[in-house]
Residue frames relative to the residue before (quaternion, step in Angstrom):
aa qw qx qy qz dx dy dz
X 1.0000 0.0000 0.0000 0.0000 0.00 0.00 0.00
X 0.4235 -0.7590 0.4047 0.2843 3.30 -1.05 0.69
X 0.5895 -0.6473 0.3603 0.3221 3.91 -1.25 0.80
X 0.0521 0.8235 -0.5616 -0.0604 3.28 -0.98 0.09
X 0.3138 -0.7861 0.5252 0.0878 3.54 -1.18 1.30
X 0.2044 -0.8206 0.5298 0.0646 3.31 -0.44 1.44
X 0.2321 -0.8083 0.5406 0.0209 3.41 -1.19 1.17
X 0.0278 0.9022 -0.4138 -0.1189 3.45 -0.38 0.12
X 0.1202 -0.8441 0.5195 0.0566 3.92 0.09 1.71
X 0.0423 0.7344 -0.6660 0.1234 3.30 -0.92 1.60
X 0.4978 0.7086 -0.4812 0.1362 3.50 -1.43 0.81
X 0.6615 -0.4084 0.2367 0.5828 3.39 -0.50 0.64
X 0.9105 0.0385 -0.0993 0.3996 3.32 -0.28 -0.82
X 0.0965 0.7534 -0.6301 -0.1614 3.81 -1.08 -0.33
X 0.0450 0.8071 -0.5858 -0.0574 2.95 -1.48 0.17
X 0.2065 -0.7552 0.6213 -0.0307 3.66 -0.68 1.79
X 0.6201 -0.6329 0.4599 0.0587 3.43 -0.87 1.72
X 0.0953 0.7827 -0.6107 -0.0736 3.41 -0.42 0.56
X 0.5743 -0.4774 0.4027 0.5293 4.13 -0.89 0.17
X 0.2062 0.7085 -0.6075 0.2941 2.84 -1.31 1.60
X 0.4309 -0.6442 0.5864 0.2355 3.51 -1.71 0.31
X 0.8221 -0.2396 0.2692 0.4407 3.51 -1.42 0.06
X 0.7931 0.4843 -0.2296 0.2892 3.78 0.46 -1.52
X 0.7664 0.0104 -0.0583 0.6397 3.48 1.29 -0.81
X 0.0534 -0.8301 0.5550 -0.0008 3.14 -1.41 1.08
X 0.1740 -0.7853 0.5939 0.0210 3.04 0.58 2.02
X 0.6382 -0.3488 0.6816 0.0805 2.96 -2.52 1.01
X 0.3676 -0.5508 0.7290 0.1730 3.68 -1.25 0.97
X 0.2396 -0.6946 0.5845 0.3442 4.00 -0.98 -0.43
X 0.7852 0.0859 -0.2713 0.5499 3.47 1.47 1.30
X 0.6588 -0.5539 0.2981 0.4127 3.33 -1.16 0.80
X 0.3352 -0.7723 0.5227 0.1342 3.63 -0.57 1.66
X 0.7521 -0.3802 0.4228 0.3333 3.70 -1.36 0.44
X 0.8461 0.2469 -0.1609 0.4441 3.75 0.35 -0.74
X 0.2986 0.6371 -0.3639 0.6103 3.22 2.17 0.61
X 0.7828 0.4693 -0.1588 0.3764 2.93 0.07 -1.44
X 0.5754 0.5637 -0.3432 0.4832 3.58 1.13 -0.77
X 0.6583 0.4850 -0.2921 0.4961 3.19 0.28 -1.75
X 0.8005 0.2303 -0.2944 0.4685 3.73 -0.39 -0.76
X 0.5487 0.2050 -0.6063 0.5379 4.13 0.21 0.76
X 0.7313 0.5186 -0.3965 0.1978 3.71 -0.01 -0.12
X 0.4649 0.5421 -0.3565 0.6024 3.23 2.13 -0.16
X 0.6800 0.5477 -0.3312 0.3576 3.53 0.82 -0.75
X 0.7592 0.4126 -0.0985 0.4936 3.35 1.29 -0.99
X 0.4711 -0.6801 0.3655 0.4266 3.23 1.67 0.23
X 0.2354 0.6725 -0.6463 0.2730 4.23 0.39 0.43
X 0.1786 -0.7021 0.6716 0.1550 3.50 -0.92 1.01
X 0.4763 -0.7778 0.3190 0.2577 3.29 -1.29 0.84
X 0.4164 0.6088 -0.4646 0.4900 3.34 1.53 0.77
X 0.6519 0.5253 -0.3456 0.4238 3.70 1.17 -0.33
X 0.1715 -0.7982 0.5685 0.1019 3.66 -0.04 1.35
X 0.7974 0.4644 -0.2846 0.2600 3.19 0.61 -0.92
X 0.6131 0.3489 -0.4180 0.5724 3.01 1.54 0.05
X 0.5455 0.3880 -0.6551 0.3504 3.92 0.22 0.27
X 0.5405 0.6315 -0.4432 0.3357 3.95 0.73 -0.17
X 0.8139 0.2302 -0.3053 0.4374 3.34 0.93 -1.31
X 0.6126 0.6705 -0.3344 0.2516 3.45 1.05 0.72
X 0.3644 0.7040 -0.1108 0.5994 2.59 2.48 0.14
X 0.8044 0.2234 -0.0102 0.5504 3.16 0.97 -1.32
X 0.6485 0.3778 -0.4946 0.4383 3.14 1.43 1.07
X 0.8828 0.1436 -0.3047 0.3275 3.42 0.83 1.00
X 0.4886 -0.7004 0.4212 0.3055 3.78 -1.27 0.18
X 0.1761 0.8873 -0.4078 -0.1241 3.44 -0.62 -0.06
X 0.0337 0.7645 -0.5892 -0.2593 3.75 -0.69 -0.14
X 0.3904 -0.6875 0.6017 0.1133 3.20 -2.16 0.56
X 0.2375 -0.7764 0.5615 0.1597 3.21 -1.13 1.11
X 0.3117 -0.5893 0.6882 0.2863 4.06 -0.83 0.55
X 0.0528 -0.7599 0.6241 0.1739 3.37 -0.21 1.14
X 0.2215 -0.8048 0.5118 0.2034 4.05 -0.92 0.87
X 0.7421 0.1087 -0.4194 0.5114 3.41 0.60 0.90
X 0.4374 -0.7619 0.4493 -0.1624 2.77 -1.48 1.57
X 0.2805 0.7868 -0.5496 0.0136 3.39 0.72 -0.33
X 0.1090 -0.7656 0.6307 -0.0652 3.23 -1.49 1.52
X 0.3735 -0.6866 0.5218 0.3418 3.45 -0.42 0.74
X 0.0936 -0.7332 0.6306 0.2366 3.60 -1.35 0.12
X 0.4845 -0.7289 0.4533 0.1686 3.40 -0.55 1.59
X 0.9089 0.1427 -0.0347 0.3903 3.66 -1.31 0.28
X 0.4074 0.5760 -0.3395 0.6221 3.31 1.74 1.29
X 0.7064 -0.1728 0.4287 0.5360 3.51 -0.64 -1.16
X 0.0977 -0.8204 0.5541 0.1022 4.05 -0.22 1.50
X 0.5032 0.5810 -0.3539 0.5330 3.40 1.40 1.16
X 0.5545 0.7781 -0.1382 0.2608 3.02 1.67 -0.22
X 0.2313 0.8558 -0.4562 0.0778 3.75 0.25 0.28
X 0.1439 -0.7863 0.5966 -0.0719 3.33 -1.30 0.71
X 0.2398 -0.6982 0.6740 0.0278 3.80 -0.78 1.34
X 0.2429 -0.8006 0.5439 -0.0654 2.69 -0.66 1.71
X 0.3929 -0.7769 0.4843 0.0867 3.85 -0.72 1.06
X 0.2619 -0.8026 0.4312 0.3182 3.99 -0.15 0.93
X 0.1371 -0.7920 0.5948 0.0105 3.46 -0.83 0.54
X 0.1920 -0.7752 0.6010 0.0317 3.68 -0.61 1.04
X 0.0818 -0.8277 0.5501 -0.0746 3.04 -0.87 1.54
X 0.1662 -0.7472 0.6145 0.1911 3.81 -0.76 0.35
X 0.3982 -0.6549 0.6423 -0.0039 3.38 -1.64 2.24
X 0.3333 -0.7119 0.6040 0.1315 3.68 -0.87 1.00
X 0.0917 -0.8181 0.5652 -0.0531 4.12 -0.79 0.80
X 0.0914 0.5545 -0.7935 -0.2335 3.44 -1.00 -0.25
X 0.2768 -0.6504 0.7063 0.0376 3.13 -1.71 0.79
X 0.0944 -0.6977 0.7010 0.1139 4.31 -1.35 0.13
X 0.8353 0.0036 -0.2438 0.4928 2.92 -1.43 1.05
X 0.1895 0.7280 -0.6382 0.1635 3.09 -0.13 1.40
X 0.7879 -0.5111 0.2251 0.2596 3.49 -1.09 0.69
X 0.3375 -0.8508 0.2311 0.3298 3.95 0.69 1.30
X 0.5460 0.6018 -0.4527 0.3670 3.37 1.21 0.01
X 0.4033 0.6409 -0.5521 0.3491 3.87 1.14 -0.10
X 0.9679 0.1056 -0.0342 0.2255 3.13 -1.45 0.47
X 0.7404 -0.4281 0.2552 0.4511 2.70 2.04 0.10
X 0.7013 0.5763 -0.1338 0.3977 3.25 1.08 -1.82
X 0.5582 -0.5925 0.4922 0.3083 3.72 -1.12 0.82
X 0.8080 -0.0911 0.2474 0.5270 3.24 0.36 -1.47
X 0.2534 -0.8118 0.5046 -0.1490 3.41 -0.86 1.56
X 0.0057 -0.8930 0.4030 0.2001 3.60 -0.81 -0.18
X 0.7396 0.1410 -0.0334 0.6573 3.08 1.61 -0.03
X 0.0676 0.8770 -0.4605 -0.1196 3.94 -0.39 0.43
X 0.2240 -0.7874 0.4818 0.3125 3.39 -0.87 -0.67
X 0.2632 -0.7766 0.5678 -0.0722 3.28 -0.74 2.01
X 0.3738 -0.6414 0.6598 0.1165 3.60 -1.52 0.59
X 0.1093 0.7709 -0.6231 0.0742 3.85 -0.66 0.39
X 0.3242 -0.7497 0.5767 0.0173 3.46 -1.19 1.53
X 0.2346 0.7357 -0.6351 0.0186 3.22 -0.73 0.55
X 0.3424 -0.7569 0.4877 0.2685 3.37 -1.48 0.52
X 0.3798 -0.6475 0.6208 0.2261 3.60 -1.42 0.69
X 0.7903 0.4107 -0.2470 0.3818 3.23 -1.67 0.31
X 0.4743 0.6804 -0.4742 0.2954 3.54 1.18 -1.12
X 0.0579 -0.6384 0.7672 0.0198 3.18 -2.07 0.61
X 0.2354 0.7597 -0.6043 0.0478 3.43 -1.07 0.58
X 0.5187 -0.6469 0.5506 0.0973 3.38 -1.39 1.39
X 0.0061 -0.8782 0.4754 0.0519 4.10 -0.17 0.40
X 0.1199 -0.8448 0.5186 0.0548 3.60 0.17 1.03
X 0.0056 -0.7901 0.6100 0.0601 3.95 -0.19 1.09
X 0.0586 0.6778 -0.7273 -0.0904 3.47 -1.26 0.06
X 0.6267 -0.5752 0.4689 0.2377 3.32 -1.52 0.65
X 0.6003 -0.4997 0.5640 0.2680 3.98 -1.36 0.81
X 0.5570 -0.4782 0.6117 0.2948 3.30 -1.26 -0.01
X 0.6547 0.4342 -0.1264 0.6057 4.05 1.56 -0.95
X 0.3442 0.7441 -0.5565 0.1345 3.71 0.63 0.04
X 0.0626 0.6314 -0.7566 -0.1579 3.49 -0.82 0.26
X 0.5909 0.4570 -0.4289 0.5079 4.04 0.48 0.05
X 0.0358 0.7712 -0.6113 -0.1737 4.38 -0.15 0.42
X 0.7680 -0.4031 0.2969 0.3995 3.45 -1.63 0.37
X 0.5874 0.5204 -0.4664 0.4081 3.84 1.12 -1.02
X 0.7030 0.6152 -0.2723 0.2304 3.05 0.77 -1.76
X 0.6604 0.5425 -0.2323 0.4644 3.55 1.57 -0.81
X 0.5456 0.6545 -0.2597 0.4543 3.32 1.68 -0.94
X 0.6644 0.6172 -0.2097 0.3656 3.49 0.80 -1.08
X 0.6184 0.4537 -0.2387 0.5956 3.20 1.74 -1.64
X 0.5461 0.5428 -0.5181 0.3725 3.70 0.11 -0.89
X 0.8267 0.2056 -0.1014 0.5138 3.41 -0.21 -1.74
X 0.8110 -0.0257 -0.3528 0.4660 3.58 0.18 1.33
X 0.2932 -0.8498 0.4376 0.0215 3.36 0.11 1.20
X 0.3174 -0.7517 0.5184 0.2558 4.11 -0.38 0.99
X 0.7235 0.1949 -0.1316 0.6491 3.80 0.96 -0.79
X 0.3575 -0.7446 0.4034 0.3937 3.73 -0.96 0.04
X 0.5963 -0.6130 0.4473 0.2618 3.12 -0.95 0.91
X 0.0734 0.7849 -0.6143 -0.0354 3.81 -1.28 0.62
X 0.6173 -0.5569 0.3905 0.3955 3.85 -1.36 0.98
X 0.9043 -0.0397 0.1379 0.4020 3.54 0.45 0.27
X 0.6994 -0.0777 0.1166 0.7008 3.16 1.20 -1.05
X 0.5259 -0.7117 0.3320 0.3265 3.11 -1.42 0.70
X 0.4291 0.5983 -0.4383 0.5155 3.68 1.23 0.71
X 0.6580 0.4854 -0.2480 0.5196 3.71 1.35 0.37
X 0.0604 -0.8237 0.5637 -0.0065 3.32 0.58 1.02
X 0.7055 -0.4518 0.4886 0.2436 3.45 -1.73 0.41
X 0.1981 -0.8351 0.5046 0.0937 3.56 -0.42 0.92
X 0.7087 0.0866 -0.0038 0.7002 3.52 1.74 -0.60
X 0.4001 -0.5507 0.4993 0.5361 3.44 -1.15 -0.07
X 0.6547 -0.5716 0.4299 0.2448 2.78 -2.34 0.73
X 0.5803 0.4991 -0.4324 0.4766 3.88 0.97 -0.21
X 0.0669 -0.8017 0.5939 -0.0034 2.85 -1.42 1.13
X 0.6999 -0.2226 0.1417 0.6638 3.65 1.40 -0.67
X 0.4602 -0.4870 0.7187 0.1859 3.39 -1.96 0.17
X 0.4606 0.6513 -0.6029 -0.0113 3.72 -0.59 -0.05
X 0.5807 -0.5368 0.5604 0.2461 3.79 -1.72 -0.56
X 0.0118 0.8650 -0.4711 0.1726 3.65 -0.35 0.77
X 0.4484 -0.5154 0.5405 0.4910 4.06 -0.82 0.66
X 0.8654 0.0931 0.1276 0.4755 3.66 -0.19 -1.25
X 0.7109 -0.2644 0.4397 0.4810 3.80 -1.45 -0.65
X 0.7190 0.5537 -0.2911 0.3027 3.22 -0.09 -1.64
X 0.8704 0.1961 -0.2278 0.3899 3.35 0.94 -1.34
X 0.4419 0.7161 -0.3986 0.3647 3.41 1.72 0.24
X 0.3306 0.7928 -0.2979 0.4164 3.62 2.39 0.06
X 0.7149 0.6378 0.0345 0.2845 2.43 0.96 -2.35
X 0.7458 0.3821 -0.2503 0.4848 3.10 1.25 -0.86
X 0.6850 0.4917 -0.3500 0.4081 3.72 1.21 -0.04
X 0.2765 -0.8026 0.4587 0.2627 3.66 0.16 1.03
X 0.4751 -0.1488 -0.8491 -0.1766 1.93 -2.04 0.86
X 0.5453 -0.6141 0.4373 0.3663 3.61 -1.11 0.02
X 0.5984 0.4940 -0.3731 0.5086 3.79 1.10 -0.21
X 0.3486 0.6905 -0.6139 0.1575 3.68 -1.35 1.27
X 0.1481 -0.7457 0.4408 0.4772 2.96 -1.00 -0.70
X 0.3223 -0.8465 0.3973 0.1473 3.61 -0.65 1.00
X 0.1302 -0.7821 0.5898 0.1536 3.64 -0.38 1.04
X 0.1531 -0.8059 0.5688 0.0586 3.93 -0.94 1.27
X 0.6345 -0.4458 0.5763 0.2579 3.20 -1.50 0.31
X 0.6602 0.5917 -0.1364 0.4421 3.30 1.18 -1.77
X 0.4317 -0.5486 0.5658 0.4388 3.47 -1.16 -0.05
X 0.0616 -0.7731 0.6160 0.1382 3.27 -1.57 0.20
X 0.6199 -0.5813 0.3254 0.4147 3.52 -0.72 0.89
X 0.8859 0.2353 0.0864 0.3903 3.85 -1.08 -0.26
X 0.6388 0.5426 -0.3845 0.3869 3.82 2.10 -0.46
X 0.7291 -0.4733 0.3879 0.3066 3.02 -1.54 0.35
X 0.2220 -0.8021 0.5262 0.1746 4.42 -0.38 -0.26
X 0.2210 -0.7558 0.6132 -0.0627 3.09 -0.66 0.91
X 0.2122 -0.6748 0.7001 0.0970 4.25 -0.82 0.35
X 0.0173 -0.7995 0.5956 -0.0763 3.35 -0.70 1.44
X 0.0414 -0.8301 0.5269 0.1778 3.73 -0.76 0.24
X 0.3268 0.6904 -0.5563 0.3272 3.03 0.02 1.79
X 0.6079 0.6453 -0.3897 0.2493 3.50 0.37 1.08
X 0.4642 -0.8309 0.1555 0.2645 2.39 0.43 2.14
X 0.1632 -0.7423 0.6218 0.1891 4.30 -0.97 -0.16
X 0.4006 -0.7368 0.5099 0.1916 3.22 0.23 1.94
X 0.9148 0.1839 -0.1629 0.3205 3.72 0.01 -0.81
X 0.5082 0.3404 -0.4510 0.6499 3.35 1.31 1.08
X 0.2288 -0.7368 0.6327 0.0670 3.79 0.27 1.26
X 0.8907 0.2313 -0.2570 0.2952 3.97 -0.65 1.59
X 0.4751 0.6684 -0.0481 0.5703 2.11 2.16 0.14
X 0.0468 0.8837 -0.4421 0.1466 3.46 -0.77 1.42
X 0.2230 -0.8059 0.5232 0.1645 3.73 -0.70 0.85
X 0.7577 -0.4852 0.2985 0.3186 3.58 -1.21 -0.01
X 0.2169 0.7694 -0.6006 -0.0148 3.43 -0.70 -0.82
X 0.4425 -0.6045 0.6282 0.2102 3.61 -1.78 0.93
X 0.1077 0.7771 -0.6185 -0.0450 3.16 -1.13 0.88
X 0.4036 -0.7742 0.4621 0.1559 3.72 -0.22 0.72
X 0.2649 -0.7448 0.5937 0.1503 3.44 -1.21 1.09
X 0.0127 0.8771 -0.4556 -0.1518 3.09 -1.40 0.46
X 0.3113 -0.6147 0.5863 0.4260 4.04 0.10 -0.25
X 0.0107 -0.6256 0.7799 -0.0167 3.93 -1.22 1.24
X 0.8335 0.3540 -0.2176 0.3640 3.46 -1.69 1.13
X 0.6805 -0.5220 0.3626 0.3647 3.16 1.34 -0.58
């Protein structure tokens, strides 16, 4: 059976880039492919002038994510019996921003705008990776960075710190789906990389093109309901 390296991104806030300009910066409602790179590549120490290695780090794995919807979090220095399942909620942060890129809106030249940005709160997500058949990046090699990171890692942006560490386990599994299963809680929904029997499909454009730097292709990713 094949391995898989569970991850687990928790923290007050996240945010997962979707294709966009300066004015709005919508929130994916999971951790997108060219997310996901960027944070194993801070972990593993990929500089962000090295395309060729954000490529073969891309193209050495698969993965899907579960929104896991029950959460229990302890709250510390309250009641050490205390726990609380926290609900995600997707909020939008108001900015003005300068020198923003002249193709916004059209305009030549600009000096100051005003931009919207989503992020979600509460969020929880399980990440099941498994290695390509091409890896030049293996699961150990990713394991190592997680649980000692060369750059620090963030949920999306760098105003999203890490609520926990990002290792969570090593285990073995027929497929993704059921390599999910084994990480409680068992109730989410899990968008995959992977087929999935009976799920629904979606067309995302988040795969990143290391050597066209803004740039992004498609990919199917498949929904499912886990738990029920």
């Amino acid at each position: 059976m094949p391995d898989f390296l569970i991850l687990k991104l928790q923290g007050v806030m996240q945010s997962w880039g979707e294709h966009t300009f300066e004015g709005l910066r919508p929130s994916a409602n999971f951790p997108t492919r060219s997310a996901l790179v960027g944070l194993l590549g801070a972990c593993i120490g990929v500089d962000r002038a090295d395309r060729n290695a954000q490529q073969d780090l891309a193209d050495s794995f698969q993965y899907a994510a579960r929104r896991d919807t029950e959460n229990p979090v302890w709250i510390p220095n309250v009641d050490e019996t205390q726990w609380k399942a926290f609900t995600m909620v997707k909020i939008t942060d108001y900015h003005t921003v300068k020198n923003a890129r002249k193709e916004y809106a059209g305009l030549q030249s600009h000096e100051t705008i005003q931009t919207w940005r989503e992020y979600l709160l509460d969020a929880v997500f399980t990440v099941a990776l498994c290695n390509t058949e091409q890896a030049l990046f293996s699961l150990d090699k990713i394991q190592q960075a997680v649980m000692k990171p060369k750059y620090t890692p963030f949920l999306g942006r760098r105003s999203c710190p890490l609520g926990r560490p990002l290792f969570e386990a090593c285990i073995s599994a027929e497929n993704i789906e059921k390599a999910l299963s084994q990480c409680p809680p068992a109730n989410g929904v899990i968008y995959s990389e992977q087929a999935i029997k009976g799920a629904r499909r979606i067309k995302m454009r988040d795969v990143p093109l290391s050597r066209q730097p803004r740039q992004f292709a498609s990919r199917m990713v498949y929904i499912s309901i886990s738990g029920g």
